[in-house]
N, C-alpha and C positions, 0 to 999 in steps of 0.2 A: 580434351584433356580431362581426365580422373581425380576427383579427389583423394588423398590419403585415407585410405580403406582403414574401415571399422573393425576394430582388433577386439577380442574378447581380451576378460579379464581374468588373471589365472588365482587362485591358492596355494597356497605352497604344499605339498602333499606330502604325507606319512608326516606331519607335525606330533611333537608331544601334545600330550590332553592338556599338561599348563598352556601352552605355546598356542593350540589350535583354537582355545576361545577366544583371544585377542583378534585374530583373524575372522573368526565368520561371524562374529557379534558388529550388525551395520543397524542401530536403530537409529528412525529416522524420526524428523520435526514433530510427527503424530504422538511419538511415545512420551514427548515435552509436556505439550500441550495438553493431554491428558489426565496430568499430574497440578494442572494451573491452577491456584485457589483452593488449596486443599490444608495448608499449615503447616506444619515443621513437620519431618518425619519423626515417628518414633521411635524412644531410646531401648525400647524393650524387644531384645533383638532373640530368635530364634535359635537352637543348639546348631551350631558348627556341622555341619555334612562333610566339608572338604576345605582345604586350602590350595590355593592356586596362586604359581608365579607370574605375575606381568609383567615383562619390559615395559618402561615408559617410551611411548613413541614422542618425538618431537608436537608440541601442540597440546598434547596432552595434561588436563587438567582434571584437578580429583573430582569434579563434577560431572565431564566427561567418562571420566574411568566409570563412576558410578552409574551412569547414564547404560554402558556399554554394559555392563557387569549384573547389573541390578534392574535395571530399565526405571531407574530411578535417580536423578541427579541431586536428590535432597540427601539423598547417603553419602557425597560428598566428604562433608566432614566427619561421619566414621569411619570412613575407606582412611582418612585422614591419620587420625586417634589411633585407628587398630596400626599401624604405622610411625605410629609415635611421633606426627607430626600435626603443623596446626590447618588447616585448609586455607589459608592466608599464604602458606607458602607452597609455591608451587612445584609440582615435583620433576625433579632433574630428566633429561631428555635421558635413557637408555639406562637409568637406574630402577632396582627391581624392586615391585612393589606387591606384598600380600594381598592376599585377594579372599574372603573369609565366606566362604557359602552357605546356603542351608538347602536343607533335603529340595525346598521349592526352587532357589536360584538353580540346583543341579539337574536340576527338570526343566526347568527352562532353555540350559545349556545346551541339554542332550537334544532339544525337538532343531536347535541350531547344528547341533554335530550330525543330526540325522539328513536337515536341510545340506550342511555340506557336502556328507557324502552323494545325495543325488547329484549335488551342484558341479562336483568333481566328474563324475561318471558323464555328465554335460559335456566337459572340456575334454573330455578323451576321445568324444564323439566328434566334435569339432575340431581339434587337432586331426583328423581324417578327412574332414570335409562333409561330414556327414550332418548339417544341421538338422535338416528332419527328424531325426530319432533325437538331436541334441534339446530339440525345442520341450518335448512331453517331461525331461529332468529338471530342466530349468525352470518350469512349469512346477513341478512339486517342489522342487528349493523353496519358490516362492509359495508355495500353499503353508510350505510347514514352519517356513520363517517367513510372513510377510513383510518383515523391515531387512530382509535381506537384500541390500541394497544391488550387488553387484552382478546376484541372481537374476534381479530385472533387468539389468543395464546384459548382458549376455542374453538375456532371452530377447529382449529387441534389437540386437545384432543380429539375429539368429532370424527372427523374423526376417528386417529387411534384407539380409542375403539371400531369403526364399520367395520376397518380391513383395514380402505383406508392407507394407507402406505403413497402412492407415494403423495397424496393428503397434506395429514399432513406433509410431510417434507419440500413439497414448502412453505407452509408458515412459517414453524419452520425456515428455511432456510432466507426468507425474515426480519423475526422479528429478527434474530442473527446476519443479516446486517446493520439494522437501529439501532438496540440497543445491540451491540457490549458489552457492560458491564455489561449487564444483565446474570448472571448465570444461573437463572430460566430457560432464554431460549435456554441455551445452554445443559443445562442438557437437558429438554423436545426433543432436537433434539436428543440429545446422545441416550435417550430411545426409540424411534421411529427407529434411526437408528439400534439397539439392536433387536428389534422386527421384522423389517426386515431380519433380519440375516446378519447386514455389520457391524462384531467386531472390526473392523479398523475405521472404522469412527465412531462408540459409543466411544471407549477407546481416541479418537482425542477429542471428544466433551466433554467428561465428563473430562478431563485433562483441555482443555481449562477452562471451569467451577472455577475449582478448582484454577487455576492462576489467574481468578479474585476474587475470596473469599474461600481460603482454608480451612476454615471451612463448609462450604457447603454441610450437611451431607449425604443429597439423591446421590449426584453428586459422593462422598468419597465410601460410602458402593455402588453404582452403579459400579465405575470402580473397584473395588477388584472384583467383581463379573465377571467381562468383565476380565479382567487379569486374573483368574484362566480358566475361558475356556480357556484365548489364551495358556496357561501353564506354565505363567510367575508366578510361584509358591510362591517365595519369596515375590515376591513386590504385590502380591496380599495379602499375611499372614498378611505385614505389612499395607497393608489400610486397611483391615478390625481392625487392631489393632488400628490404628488412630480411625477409625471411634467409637471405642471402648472408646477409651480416651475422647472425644468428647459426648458422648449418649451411656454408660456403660448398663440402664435400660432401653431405648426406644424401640420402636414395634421392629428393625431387631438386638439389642442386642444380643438376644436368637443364631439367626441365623448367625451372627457374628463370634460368638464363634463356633460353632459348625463346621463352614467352617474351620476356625483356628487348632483343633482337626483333623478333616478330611486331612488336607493337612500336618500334621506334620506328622500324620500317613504314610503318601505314599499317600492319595485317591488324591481328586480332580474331577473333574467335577461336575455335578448337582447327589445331591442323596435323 
């Protein structure tokens, strides 16, 4: 039995220039911690280059926004201000929010809008099947935005479907340290480590997964899968049952059940 295969992650494409920086701006814990001990930002702020519309995504706070925007989360509270608002209050899910640039944020943007379009030209490759030419895009995505988060996570898909193991788990491994709460990427490592052959650290990772969003279906029907090879009979019957309650009719449904039969019977293992 197969785990649920490692999907790349897409961009929306032909976005407006407001609309495309919300999207490929992924800084990650590094560009925080950098900033640690340093004092209040300064009020003495740069001439205007451009403005820009954001949608608020759900989650989204003016810290974050500045975080994304600025690679600075102490701007906060002038993203705040220039907004007419106080940074105590937070801002509505899917309400639009100024975004005030100067000549250097628009330079910054642009080395992100230039990472995207490699990162696109990635997905066009692999939408063919072609990961080899996919991997050398993905590749400079990340050179030219290194906090490009989802650059990595594509380029170590890319890898393990071309059988690099050891490759795809450094970065899987890197991006599960910077974004700790992302279950995406901790299942992605779970599977890799599966494909490897180390059922102790797939059933670690997909567990982890699960502790941050136990609904998590890939991550749910992954570990039943990983627990019936370990032999852990029971608690494998019962996550495929979960996963059952959960996606009754979805693609591994079918196969769901059919492991659940098998293992009541006495079977077990792959058949």
């Amino acid at each position: 039995m197969k785990l649920h295969r490692l999907t790349v992650r897409r961009l929306k494409a032909n976005e407006s220039r407001e609309n495309v920086v919300r999207i490929i701006i992924t800084l990650c814990a590094l560009s925080i911690s950098s900033c640690a001990g340093m004092g209040p930002a300064p009020e003495v702020r740069e001439r205007t280059e451009q403005v820009v519309t954001h949608r608020v995504e759900a989650g989204e706070t003016w810290k974050t926004m500045a975080r994304d925007f600025y690679g600075d989360e102490r701007r906060g509270a002038l993203l705040a201000r220039d907004n007419g608002r106080d940074e105590s209050e937070p801002p509505g899910a899917g309400s639009a929010v100024r975004v005030f640039l100067t000549a250097r944020d628009v330079k910054r943007i642009q080395g992100r809008l230039d990472a995207a379009r490699e990162y696109n030209e990635g997905l066009d490759l692999v939408s063919g099947g072609n990961y080899a030419a996919a991997v050398p895009k993905f590749e400079e995505a990340v050179k030219l935005d290194p906090f490009f988060n989802d650059a990595s996570f594509n380029l170590a898909v890319s890898y393990e479907k071309l059988g690099f193991h050891e490759k795809a788990l450094t970065i899987l491994e890197d991006l599960v340290e910077v974004s700790p709460g992302n279950p995406d990427y901790r299942y992605a490592l779970g599977a890799s480590l599966f494909a490897g052959g180390d059922l102790g650290g797939a059933e670690k990772a997909f567990r982890e997964a699960l502790a941050r969003e136990p609904a998590h279906r890939k991550s749910l029907f992954s570990l039943a899968v990983v627990l019936e090879k370990r032999g852990k009979t029971e608690e494998a019957k019962s996550r495929f049952r979960e996963y059952l309650a959960l996606d009754p009719d979805g693609e591994w449904g079918d196969a769901a059940r059919s492991r659940i039969e098998a293992l009541e019977r006495g079977g077990g293992g792959d058949h």
